[in-house]
C-alpha positions as CSV (number, residue, x, y, z in Angstrom):
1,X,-25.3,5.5,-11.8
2,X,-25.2,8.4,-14.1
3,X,-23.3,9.9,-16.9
4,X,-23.3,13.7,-17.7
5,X,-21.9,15.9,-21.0
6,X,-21.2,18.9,-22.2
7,X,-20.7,19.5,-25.7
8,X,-20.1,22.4,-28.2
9,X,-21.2,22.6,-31.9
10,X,-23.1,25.8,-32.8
11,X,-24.7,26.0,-29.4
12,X,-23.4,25.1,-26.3
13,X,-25.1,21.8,-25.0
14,X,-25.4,20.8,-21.1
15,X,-27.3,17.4,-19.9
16,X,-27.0,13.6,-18.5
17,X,-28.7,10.0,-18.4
18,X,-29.9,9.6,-14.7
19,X,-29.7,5.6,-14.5
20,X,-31.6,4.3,-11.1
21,X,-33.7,1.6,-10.4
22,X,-36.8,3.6,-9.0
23,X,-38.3,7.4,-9.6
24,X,-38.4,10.1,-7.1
25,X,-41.5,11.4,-9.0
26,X,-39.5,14.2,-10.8
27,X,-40.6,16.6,-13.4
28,X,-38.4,19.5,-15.4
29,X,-38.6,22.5,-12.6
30,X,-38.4,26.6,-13.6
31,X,-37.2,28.3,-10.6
32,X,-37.6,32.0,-11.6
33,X,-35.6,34.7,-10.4
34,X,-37.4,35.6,-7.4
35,X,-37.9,32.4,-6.1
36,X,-36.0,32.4,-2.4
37,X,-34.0,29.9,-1.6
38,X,-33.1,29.4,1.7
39,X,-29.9,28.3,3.0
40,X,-29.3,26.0,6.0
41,X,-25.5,27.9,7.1
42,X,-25.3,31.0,4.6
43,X,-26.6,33.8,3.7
44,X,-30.4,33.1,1.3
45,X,-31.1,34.4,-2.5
46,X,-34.0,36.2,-2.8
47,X,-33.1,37.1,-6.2
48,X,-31.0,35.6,-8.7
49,X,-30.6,33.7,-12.0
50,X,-33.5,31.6,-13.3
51,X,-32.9,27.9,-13.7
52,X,-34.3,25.4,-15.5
53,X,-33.5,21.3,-15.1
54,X,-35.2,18.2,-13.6
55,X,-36.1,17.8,-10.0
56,X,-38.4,16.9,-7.7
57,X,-40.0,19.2,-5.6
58,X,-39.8,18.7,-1.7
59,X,-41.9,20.9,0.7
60,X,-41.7,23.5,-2.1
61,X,-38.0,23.1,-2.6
62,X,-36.8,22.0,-6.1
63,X,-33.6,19.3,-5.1
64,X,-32.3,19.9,-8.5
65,X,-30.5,16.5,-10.5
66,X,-29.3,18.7,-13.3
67,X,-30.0,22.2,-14.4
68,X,-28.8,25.3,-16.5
69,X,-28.8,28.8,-15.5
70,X,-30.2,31.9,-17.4
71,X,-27.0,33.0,-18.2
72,X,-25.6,29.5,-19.9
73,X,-24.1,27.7,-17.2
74,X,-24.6,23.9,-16.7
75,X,-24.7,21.4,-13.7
76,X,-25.4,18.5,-12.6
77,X,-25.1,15.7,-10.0
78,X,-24.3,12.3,-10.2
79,X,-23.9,9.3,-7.7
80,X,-20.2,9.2,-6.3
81,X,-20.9,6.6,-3.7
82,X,-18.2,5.4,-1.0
83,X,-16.0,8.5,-2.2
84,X,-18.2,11.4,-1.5
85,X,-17.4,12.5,2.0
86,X,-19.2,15.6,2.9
87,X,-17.7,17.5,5.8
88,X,-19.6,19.6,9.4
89,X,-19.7,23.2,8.9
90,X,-16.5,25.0,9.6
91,X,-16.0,28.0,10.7
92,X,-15.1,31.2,8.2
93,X,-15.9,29.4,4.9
94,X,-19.2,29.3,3.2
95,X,-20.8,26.1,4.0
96,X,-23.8,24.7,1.4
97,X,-25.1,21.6,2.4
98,X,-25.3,18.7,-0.8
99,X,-28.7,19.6,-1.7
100,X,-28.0,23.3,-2.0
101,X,-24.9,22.9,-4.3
102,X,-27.2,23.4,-7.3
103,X,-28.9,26.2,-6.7
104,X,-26.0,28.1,-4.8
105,X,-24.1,27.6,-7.9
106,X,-26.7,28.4,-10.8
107,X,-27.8,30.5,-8.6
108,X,-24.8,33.3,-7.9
109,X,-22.4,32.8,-11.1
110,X,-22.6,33.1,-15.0
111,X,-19.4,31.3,-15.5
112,X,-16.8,28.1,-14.9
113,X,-14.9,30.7,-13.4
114,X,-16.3,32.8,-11.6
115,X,-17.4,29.4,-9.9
116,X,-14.1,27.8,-9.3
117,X,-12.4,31.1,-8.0
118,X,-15.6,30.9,-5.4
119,X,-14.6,27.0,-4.6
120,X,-11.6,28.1,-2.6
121,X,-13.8,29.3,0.3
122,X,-16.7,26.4,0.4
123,X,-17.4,23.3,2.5
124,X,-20.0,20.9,1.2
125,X,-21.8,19.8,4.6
126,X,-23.1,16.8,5.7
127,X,-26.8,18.1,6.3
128,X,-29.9,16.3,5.0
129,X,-32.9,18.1,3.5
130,X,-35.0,15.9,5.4
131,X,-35.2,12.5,6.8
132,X,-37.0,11.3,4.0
133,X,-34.3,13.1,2.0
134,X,-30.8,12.0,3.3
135,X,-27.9,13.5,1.6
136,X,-26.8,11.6,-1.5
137,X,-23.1,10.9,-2.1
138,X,-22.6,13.0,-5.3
139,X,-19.7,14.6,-7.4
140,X,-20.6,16.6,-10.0
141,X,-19.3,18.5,-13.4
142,X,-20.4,21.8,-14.0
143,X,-19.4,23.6,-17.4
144,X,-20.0,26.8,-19.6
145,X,-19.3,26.8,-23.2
146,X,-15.6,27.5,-22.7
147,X,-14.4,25.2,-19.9
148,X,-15.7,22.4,-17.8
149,X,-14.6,21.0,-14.0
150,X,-15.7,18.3,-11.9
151,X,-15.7,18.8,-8.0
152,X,-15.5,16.2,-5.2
153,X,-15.8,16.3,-1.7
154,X,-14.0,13.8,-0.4
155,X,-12.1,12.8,2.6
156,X,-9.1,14.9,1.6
157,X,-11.1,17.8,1.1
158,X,-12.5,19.5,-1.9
159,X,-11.3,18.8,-5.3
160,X,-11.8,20.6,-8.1
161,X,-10.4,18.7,-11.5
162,X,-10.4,20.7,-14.7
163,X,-12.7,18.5,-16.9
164,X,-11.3,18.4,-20.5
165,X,-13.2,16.2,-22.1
166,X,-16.3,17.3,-20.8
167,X,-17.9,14.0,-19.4
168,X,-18.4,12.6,-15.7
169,X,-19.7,9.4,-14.8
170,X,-19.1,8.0,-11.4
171,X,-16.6,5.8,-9.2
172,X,-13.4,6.1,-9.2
173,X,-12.4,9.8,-8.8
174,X,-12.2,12.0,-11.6
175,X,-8.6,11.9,-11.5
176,X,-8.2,8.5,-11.8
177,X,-11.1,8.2,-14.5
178,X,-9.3,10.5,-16.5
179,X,-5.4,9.0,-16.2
180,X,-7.3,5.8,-17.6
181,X,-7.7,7.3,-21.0
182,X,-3.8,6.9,-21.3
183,X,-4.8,3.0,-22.0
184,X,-6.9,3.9,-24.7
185,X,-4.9,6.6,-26.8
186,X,-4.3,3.9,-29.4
187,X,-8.0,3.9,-30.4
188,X,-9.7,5.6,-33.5
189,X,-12.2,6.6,-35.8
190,X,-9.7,6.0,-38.8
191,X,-9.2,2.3,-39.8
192,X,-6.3,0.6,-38.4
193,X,-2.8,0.3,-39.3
194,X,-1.0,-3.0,-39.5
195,X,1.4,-3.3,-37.2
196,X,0.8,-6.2,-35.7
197,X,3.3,-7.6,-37.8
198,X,3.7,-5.8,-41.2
199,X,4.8,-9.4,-43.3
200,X,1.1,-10.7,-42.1
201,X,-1.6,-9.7,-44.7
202,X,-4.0,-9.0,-42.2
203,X,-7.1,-7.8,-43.4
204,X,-9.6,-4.1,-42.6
205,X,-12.2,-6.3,-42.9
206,X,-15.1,-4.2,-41.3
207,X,-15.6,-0.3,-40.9
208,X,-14.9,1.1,-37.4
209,X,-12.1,-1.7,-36.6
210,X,-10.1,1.4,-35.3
211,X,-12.2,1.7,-32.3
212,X,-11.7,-2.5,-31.1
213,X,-11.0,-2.5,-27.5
214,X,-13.6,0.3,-27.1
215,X,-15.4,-0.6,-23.7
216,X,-19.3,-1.7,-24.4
217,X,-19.9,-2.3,-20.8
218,X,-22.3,-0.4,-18.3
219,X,-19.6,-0.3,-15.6
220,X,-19.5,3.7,-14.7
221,X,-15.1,3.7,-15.9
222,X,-16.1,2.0,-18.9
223,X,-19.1,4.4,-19.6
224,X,-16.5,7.2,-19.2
225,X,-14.3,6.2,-22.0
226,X,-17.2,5.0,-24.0
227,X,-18.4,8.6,-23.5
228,X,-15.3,10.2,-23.8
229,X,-14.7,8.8,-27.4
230,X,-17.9,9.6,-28.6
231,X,-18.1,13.3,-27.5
232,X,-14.9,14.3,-28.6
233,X,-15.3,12.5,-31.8
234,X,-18.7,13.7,-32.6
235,X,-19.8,15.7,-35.1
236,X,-23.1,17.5,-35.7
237,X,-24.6,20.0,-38.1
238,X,-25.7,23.1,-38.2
239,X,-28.8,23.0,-37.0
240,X,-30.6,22.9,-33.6
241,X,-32.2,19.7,-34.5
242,X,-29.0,17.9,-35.2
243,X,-26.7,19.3,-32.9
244,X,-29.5,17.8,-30.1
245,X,-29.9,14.8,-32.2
246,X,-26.2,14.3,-31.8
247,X,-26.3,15.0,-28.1
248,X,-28.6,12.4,-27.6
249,X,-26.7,10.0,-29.4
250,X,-24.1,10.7,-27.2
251,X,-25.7,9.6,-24.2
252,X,-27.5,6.6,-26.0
253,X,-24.0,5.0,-26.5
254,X,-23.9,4.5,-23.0
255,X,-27.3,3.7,-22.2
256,X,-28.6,1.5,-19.8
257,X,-31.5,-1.3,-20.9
258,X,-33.5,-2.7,-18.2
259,X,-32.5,-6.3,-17.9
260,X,-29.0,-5.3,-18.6
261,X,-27.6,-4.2,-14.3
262,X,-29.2,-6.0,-11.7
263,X,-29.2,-4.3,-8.4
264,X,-29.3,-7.2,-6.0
265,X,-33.4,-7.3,-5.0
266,X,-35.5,-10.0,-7.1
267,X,-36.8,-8.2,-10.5
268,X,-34.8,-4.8,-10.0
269,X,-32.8,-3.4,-12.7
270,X,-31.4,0.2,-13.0
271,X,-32.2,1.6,-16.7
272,X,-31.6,5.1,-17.9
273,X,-35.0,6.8,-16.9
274,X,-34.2,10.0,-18.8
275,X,-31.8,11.8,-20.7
276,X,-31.6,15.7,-21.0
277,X,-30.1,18.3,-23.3
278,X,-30.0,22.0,-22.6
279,X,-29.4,24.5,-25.1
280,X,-27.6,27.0,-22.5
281,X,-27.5,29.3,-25.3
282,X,-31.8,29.4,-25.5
283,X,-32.8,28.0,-22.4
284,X,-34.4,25.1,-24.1
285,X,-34.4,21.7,-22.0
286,X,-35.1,18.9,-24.0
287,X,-35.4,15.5,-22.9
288,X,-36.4,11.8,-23.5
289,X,-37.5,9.1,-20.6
290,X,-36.8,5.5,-21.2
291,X,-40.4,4.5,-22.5
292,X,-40.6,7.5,-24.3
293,X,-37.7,8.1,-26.9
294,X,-39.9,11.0,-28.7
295,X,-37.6,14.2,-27.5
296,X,-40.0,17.0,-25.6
297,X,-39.4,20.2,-24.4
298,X,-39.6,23.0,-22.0
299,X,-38.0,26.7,-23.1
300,X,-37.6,28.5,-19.7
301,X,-37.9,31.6,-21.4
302,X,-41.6,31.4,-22.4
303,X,-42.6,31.7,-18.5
304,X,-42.6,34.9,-16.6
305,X,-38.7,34.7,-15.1
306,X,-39.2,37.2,-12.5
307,X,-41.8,35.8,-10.8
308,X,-41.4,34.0,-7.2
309,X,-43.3,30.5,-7.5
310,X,-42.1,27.8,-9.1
311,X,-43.5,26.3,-12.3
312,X,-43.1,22.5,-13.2
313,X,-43.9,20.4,-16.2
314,X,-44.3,16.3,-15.2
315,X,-42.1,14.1,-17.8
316,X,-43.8,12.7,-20.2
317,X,-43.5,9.0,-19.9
318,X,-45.3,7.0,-22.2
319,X,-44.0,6.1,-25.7
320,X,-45.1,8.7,-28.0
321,X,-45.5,7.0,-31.9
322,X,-46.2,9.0,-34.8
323,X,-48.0,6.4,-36.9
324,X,-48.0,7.3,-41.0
325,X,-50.9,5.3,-42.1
């Protein structure tokens, strides 16, 4: 499970937990401009905008989990499991297989819409990068600074939701994620209101009572409100350190601790391995891993974007303590 953001304060912010049980070995990827990617059904990109996000590298190929474009747009993938349905090729439209979503997308556009208008002519294919590889069952949200949308492939075709609020976690579809936020509309930052019954004298007796009913589980609806509340409640400073200080906060409200999701085998847990935040504005990816809560980072711009290899920094996974004595 997974939950991804996008989030505005001086900068436009782009990233996500990944929450799994195991690693594919991953590291945060550079894919300069010249890199080619190579299509199974259309046409390849020997040139085009420079990425930056985590992924692992397969036979030279970066399968991308989240990533931002030179140009500030954002995406990312996350587990959509017995809802994704990914179709055969078909004839006359563009067909990019699961995998390739990513990169197609970063890839060609600079903005939400330039990508949506180009959704009206593309079939997410069934295709596996490799048996080793098979294709994931994934929705995901991809947003700019001015607008965010979530696309499914699923058996009625592809859906593309505008995204609001800026979050996406996983099951149920988006549509249905979102219509549940009309059961919490009561909810608030402010304390509450008696009206209960107004001849009680109930008491405010603790900060934040506006928010009871708030969901605390790890299920992926609950994480959504959770999320939802937070983001659109948040509020950060001025500065680059805070306004990714805040972002990380975000996602830590719906963290996942091992111990806390047991995924059926003896001794396995799924835990949030890392989170991310991009500046889309600099190109700066920042991120924390789950035994290291120390934020590093990786600033696509300081490597030579028009070059045609890729470059890759591993995560750094061990806690990192700053000790004052």
């Amino acid at each position: 499970m997974c939950t991804g953001v996008s989030y505005t304060s001086q900068s436009h912010y782009f990233g996500r937990n990944l929450d799994l049980e195991f690693s594919y070995h991953e590291t945060v990827v550079v894919t300069p401009r010249n890199f080619p990617f190579r299509f199974r059904a259309t046409e390849p990109l020997e040139t085009h905008h420079a990425i930056i996000g985590i992924a692992t590298i397969a036979d030279g190929y970066p399968l991308y989990y989240d990533a931002v474009n030179e140009r500030g747009l954002g995406m990312a993938g996350l587990n959509f499991p017995d809802n994704a349905d990914y179709k055969p090729e078909k004839a006359g439209t563009t067909n990019v297989a699961s995998f390739e979503f990513i990169p197609w997308v970063l890839g060609r556009f600079a903005t939400v819409d330039e990508v949506a208008a180009a959704l009206a002519d593309v079939t997410i294919t069934d295709v596996s990068f490799s048996d080793s590889f098979p294709a994931s069952p994934l929705h995901w949200i991809i947003a700019d600074r001015s607008r965010s949308i979530t696309v499914e492939s699923v058996r009625e075709g592809l859906r593309v939701y505008d995204n609001p609020v800026g979050v996406l976690t996983n099951n149920p579809t988006f549509d249905i994620q979102l219509f549940g936020l009309n059961n919490v509309m009561h909810l608030s930052t402010h304390p509450p209101e008696n009206t209960f019954a107004p001849d009680l004298a109930l008491d405010r007796y603790s900060r934040g009572m506006g928010a009871i009913g708030l969901p605390g589980d790890l299920s992926s609806s609950s994480r959504f409100i959770k999320a939802a509340f937070t983001r659109m409640n948040s509020v950060a400073g001025d500065s680059e350190s805070e306004s990714i200080s805040q972002f990380f906060q975000i996602l830590g409200s719906v963290a996942q601790q091992r111990g806390c999701v047991h995924v059926g085998d003896e001794g396995k847990y799924e835990i949030t391995i890392y989170s991310s935040c991009c500046n889309t504005n600099t190109g700066v990816y920042y991120y924390t891993t789950y035994e290291n809560s120390q934020i590093s980072g990786v600033d696509m711009h300081r490597e030579d974007l028009d070059a045609d290899t890729l470059v890759h920094y591993p995560l750094v996974t061990g806690q990192q303590i700053n000790m004052q004595n």
